[in-house]
C-alpha positions in Angstrom: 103.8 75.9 31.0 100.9 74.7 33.2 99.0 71.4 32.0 95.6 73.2 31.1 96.3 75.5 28.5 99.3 73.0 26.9 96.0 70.6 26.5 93.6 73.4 24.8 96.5 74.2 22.7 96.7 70.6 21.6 92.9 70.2 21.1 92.9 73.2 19.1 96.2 72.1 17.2 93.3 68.9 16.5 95.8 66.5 18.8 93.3 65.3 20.9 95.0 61.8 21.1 98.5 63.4 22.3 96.4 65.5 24.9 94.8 62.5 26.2 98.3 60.6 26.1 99.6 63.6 28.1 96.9 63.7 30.8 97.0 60.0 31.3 100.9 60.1 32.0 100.3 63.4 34.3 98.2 61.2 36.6 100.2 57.6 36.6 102.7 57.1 38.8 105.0 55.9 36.6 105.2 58.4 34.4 107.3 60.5 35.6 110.3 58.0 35.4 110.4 58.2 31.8 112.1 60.4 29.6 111.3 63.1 27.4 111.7 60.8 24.3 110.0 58.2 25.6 107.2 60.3 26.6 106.8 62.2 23.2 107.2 58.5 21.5 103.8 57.4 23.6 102.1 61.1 23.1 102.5 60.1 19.5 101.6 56.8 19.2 98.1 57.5 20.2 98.1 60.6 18.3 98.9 57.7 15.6 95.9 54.9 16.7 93.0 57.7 17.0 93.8 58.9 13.8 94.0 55.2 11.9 90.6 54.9 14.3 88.7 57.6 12.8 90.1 57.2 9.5 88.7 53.6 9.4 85.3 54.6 11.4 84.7 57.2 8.4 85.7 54.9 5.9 83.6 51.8 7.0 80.5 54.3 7.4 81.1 56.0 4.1 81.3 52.2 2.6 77.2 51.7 3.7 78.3 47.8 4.4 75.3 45.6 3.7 76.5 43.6 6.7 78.8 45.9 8.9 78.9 43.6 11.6 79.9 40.5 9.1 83.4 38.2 10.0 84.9 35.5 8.2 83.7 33.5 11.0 80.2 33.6 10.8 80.1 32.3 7.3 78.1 29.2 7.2 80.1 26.3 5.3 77.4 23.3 6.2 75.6 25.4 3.4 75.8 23.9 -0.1 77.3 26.8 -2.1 80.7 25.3 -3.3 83.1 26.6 -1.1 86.3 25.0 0.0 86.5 25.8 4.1 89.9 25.9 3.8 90.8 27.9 0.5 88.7 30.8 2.2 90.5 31.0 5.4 93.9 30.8 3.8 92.5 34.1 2.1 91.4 35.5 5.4 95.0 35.7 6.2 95.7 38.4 4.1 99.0 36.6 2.1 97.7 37.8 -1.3 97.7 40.9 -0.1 100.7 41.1 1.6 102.4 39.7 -2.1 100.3 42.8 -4.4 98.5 40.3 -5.7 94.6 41.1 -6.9 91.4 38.6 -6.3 88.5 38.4 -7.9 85.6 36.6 -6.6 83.1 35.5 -9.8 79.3 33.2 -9.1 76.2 33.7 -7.4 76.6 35.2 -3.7 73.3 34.2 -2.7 72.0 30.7 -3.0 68.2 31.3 -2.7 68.4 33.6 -6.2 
């Protein structure tokens, strides 16, 4: 089958990370010295990473953060406002998550109201 239509068919399928997985192979060196499997197995994992991509683009945008650009980094701790440096970064790690385990945050989020 020649490389341009197999690539429309794949956009049109809506696998426009396994057509862009295939025409990056097609043009490395290298990539004609894997197999098939091996092959497939990286087609799909980008199939895989656009998809969690876009799903998490759409989500963040449909979420109308406050503060989209915002990090547990850039939170200012010299600031009086009763929090413990290291109990929040121990949450940043994502344990409680990991364990099913809920949090809820109670007080005043904004010291000047």
């Amino acid at each position: 089958m020649l490389t341009n239509p197999m690539l429309d068919q794949m956009h049109t399928l809506g696998l426009a990370g396994m057509a862009a997985a295939y025409r990056q192979l097609g043009e490395q060196s290298h990539g004609s010295d894997l197999s098939f499997d091996e092959r497939l197995g990286l087609m799909l994992d980008r199939e895989i990473a656009l998809r969690t991509d876009k799903r998490l683009t759409n989500r963040l945008a449909t979420a109308k953060l406050r503060f989209a650009n915002a990090s547990i980094e850039d939170i200012d701790f010299s600031t009086h406002r009763g929090l413990d440096r290291r109990n929040v970064l121990c949450l940043a790690q994502g344990a409680w998550l990991k364990a099913n385990e809920n949090l809820i945050l109670t007080g005043q989020t904004d010291p000047t109201t």
